[in-house]
C-alpha positions in Angstrom: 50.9 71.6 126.5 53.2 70.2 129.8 52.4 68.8 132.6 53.7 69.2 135.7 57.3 67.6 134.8 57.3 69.0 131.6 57.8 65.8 129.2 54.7 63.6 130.6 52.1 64.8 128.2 54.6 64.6 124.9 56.0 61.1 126.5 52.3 59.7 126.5 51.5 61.0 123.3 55.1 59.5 122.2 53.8 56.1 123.7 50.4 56.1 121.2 52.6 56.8 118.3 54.2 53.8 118.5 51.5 51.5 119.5 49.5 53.0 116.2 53.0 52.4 114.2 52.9 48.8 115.1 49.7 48.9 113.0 50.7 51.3 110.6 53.7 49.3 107.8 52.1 48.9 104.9 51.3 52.3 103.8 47.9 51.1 103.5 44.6 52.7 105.2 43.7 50.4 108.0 40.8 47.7 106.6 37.5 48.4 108.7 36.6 46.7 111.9 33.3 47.6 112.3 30.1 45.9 110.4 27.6 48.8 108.4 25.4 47.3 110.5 26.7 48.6 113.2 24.7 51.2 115.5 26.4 54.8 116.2 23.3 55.4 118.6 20.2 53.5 119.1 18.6 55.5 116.1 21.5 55.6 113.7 23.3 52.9 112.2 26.2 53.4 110.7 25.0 52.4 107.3 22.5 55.4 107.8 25.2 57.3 108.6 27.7 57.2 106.0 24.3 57.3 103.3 23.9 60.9 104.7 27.3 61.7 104.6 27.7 60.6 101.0 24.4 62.5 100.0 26.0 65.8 101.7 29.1 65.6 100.0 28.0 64.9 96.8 25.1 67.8 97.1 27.1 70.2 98.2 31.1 69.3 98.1 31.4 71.5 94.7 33.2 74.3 95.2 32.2 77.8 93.8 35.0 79.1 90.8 34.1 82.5 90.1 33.0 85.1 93.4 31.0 86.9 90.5 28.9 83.7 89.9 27.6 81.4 92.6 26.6 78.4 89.7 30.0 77.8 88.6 31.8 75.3 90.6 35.3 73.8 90.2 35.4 70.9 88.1 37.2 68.2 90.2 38.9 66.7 87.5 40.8 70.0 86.5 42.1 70.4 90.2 46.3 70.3 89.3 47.4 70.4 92.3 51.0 69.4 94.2 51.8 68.6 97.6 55.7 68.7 99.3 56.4 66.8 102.6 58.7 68.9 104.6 61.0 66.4 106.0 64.1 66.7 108.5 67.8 65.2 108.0 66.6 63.0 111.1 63.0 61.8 111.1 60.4 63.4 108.8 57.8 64.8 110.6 57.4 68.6 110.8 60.3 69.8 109.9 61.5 72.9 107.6 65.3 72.9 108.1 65.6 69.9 106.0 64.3 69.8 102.4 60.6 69.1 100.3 59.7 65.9 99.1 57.7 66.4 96.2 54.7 63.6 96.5 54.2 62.5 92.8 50.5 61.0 93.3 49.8 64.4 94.4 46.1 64.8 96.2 46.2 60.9 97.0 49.5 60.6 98.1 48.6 62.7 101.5 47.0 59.6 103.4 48.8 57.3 101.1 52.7 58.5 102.5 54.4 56.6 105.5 56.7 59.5 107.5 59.3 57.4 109.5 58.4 54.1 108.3 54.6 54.7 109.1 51.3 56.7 108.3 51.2 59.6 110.5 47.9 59.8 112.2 47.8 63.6 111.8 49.1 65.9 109.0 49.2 69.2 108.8 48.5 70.6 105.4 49.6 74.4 104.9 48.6 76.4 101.8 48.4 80.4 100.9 44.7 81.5 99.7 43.8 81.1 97.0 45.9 77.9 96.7 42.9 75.3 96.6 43.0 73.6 100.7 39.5 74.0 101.1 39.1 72.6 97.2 41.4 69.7 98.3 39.1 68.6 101.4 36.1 68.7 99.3 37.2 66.4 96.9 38.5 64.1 99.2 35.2 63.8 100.8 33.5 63.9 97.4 36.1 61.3 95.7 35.1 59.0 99.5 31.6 59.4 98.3 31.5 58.0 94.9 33.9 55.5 95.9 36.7 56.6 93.4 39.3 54.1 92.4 42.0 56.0 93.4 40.8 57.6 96.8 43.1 56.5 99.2 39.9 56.4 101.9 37.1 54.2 99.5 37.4 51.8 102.0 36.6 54.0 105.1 33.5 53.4 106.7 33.3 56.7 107.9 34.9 60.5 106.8 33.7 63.6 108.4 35.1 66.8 106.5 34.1 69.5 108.4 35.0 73.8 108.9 36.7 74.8 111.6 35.1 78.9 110.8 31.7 76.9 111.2 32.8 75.8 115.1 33.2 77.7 118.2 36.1 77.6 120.8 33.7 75.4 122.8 32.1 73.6 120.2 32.8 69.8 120.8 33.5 67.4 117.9 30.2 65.6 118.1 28.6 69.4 117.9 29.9 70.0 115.0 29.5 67.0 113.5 25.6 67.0 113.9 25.2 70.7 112.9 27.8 70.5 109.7 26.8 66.9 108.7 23.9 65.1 109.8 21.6 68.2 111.0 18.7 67.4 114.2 18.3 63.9 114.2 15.7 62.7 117.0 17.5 60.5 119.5 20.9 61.6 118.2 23.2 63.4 119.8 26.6 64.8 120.0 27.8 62.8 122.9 27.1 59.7 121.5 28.8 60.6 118.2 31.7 61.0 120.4 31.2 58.0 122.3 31.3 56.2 119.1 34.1 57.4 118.0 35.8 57.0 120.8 35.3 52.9 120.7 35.5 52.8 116.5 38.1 55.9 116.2 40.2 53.6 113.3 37.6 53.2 111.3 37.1 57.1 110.6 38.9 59.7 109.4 38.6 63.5 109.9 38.8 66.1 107.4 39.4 69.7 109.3 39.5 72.7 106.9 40.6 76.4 108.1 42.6 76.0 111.2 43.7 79.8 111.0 39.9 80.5 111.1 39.3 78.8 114.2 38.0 81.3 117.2 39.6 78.8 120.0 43.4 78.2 121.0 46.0 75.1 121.3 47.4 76.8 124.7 44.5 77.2 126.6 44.5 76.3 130.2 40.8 76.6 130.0 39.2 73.5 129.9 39.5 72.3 126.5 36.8 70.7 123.7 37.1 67.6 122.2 37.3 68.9 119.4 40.5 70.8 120.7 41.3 67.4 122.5 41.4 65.8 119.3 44.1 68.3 117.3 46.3 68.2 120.1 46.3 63.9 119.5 44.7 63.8 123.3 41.8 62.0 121.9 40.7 59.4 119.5 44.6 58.3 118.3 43.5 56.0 116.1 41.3 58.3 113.8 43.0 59.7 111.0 43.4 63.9 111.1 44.0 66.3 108.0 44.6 70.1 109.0 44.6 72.3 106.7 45.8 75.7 107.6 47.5 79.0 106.2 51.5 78.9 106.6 51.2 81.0 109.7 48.2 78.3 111.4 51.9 76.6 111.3 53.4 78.8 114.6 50.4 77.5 117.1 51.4 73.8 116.4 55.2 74.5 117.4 54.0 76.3 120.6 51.8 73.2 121.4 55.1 70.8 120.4 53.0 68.7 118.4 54.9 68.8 115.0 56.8 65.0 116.2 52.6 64.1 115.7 52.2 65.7 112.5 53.4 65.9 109.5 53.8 69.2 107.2 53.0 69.0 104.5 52.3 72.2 102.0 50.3 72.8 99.1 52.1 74.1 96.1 50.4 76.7 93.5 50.6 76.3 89.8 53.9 75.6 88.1 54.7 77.6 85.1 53.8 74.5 83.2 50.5 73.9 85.3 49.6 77.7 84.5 50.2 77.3 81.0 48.6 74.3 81.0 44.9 76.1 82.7 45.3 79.0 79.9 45.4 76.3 77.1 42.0 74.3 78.7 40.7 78.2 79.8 40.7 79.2 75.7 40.5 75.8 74.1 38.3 77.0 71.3 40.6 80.1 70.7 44.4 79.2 71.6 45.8 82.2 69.5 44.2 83.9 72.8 46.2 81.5 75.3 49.6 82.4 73.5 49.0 86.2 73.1 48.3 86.1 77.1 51.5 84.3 77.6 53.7 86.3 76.0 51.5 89.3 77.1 52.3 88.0 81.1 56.4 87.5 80.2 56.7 91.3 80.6 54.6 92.0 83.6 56.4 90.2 85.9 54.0 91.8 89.1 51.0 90.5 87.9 52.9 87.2 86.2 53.6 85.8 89.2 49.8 85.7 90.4 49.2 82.8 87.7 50.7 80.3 90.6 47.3 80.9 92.9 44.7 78.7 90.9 42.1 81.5 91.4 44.0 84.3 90.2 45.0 82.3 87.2 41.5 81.9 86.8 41.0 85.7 87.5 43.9 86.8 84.5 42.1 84.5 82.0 38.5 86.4 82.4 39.9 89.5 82.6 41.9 88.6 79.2 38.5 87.5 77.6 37.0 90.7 78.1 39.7 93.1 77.3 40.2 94.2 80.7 43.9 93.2 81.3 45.8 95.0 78.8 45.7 98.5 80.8 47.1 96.4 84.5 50.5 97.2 84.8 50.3 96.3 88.6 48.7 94.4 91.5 46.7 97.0 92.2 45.4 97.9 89.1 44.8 94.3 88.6 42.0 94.3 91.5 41.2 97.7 90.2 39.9 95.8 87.1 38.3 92.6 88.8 36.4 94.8 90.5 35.2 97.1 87.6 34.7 93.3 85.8 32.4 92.1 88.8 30.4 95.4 88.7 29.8 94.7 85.0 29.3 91.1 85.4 26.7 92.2 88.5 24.5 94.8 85.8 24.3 92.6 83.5 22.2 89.9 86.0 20.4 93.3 87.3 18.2 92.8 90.5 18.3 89.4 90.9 16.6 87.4 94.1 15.8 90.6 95.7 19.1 91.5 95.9 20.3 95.5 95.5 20.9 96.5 91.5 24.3 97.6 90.5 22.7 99.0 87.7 23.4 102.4 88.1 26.3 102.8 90.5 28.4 105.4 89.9 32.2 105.2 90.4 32.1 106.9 93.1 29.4 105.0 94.9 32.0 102.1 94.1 34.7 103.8 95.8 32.8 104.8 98.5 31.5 100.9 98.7 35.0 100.0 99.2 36.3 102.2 101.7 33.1 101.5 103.6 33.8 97.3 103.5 37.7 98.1 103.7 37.4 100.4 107.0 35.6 97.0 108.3 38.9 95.2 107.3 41.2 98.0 108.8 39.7 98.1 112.5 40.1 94.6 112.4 43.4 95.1 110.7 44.8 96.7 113.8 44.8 94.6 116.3 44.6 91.2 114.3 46.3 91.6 110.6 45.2 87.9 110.2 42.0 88.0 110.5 39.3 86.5 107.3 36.3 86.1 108.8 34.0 88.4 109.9 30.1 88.7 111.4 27.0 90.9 110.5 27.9 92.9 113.3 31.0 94.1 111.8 29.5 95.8 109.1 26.3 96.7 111.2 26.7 100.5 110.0 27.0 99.6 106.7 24.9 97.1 105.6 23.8 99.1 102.6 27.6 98.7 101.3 27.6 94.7 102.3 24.7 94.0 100.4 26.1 95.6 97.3 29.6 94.1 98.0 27.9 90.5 98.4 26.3 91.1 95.2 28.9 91.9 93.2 31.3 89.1 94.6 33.7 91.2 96.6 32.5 89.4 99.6 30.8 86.4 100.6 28.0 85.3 103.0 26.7 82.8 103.9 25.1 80.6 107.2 27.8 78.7 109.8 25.8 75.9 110.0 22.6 74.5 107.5 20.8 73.3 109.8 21.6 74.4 112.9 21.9 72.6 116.2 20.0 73.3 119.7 22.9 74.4 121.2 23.2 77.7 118.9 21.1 80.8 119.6 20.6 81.3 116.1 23.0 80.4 112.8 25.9 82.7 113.0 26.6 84.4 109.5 29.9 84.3 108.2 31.2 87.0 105.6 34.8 86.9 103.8 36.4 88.7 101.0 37.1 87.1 97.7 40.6 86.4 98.6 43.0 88.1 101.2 44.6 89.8 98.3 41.6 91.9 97.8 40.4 92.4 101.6 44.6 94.1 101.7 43.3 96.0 98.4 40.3 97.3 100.1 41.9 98.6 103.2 44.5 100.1 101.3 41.9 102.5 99.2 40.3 102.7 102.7 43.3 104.6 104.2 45.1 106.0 101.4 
């Protein structure tokens, strides 16, 4: 990201930083300019705007809990979760050869902390799966919605929380805006989103989830969208910008010398107190059960150490309900178990919604299933071991297996976009395992 001398580009973007400092003391969200009244285009006011905004984040911000059942969600108030600042000897942003800062307000410290005196107008928040980013950003937008006392952004006309996997290298910001958030609206369209945002850019703030999951690059030479534009801080400075990403999202920042714009920050999984603490609310009306698993974890050190990813926490309790944890005596025998947990879970709802039975599969029809999902995982496994998401057409010869696999929970599936804009031929799909730790699982059966 140099121009033709090499420091223009980083010198310009040096130059807004410190015109948005000047602004930026009091460790306070900037108050908002513009009136509700306001008009984003000639057919939507901003009043109109944030109402649909609020209705889709309270409809549908929820996150599902269990891959096994789509109607439990995460209960907002339960989410424990802890955020470090990485911050160097000399100036605080981006840096991991200096030491964490642990941020004691937790999820409302991230737009609440100044970095160098000021708030940063980007941040770049890292996490491993399973660690609750995507959780994060939907309470965020949720706590925005219902105007929670402590939400940092209550006073922000407007917040846009939107998925990166749901975009496409080209897709601009005001595409993806209109298909994520406010669906085909007559007389509304992306380019005036954008132009709006471009003339009212402090009084908004955007939530990005899944940077890793993102299809386009920082480095292009390619002409580049705005929605590119605006990660690199080459458009709309004054909006507010939370990444989230997986550590290694963290490498394409550093090749795009943007970390003196952002700062890291990283989301920590449970603490051996926060763990114990979930097992206690997990089997509140049996706590015998909670201490037996305790001690029961203390010497299996393997699967122990899961208990620090919320979801596998999650995972150990349910499988030490149902008596299915006692015979684990490793990571693999662990998914081993989920898996034969799901399954059971899966016959006991039968054919539901026209969905394929799991009655009366046989173990080896499972293992067959797996090998046939996890030889999807291990041809895209070679050539891009980081790779999450995939597309109907990646398991076009097996869609007997992915139907199966979605309804059990191994995988996921679900439409890029509810309401999709002119601009796509049709919805893309988008399909994910459970957790990374289990698509690794399935390609290992699949080669072994």
């Amino acid at each position: 990201m140099k121009d033709s001398d090499g420091t223009a580009t980083k010198q310009r973007m040096e130059d807004i930083l410190a015109s948005l400092n000047d602004h930026s003391q009091t460790g306070e969200q900037a108050k908002p300019k513009c009136s509700s009244k306001k008009m984003i285009t000639p057919k939507l006011s901003l009043d109109a705007c944030r109402k649909k905004l609020i209705d889709q984040y309270t409809r549908t911000g929820k996150i599902s809990l269990k891959p096994w059942d789509r109607t439990s969600y995460t209960d907002f108030d339960d989410l424990h979760t802890n955020i470090d600042l990485f911050a160097k000897n000399k100036g605080q942003r981006g840096g991991e050869d200096g030491k964490r800062i642990p941020l004691p307000g937790s999820i409302n410290d991230i737009f609440k902390t100044k970095v160098d005196g000021s708030l940063p107008p980007r941040i770049l928040l890292l996490g491993k799966p399973g660690h609750g980013k995507t959780t994060l950003v939907a309470k965020m937008a949720y706590d925005w919605a219902t105007k929670d006392g402590d939400s940092p952004l209550k006073d922000v006309p407007l917040v846009f929380a939107l998925k990166y996997r749901r975009t496409r290298k080209d897709t601009s910001l005001g595409e993806a805006i209109v298909s994520q958030l406010l669906g085909r609206m007559k007389g509304v369209t992306p380019e005036e989103i954008e132009e709006f945002l471009s003339d009212n850019d402090e009084d908004c703030v955007i939530l990005l989830d899944g940077f890793e999951e993102f299809s386009g690059s920082l480095s292009t030479e390619d002409e580049k969208s705005s929605l590119v534009e605006l990660t690199l801080f080459q458009r709309f400075p004054g909006c507010r910008v939370l990444v989230t990403s997986r550590p290694e999202g963290k490498e394409a920042f550093e090749e795009a010398d943007l970390l003196f714009v952002y700062a890291v920050m990283e989301i920590q999984g449970f603490t051996k107190e926060k763990s114990d603490e979930y097992m206690d609310r997990f089997f509140k009306s049996d706590p015998l059960s909670s201490n037996d698993l305790k001690n029961y974890l203390k010497g299996k050190s393997e699967i122990g150490c899961l208990v620090e990813i919320p979801f596998f926490c999650m995972a150990i309790c349910t499988l030490w309900q149902s008596d299915l944890l006692k015979s684990v005596d490793s990571q693999s025998s662990l998914f081993d178990n989920l898996l034969m947990y799901m399954v059971q879970h899966s016959r006991s709802k039968g054919n539901v919604g026209g969905l394929p039975t799991t009655r009366n599969i046989s173990a080896k029809e499972l293992q067959l299933l797996i090998c046939s999902v996890g030889g999807v995982a291990f041809e895209s496994f070679k050539t891009d071991e980081d790779r999450v998401v995939f597309s109907l057409k990646d398991f076009e010869h097996c869609q007997g297996a992915l139907d199966i696999a979605v309804h059990i929970g191994l995988v996921s599936k679900q439409t890029a976009s509810t309401e999709p804009a002119v601009w796509f031929e049709e919805p893309p799909m988008i399909i994910e395992f459970y957790h990374k730790l289990a698509q690794e699982h399935c390609i290992g059966i699949q080669v072994a």
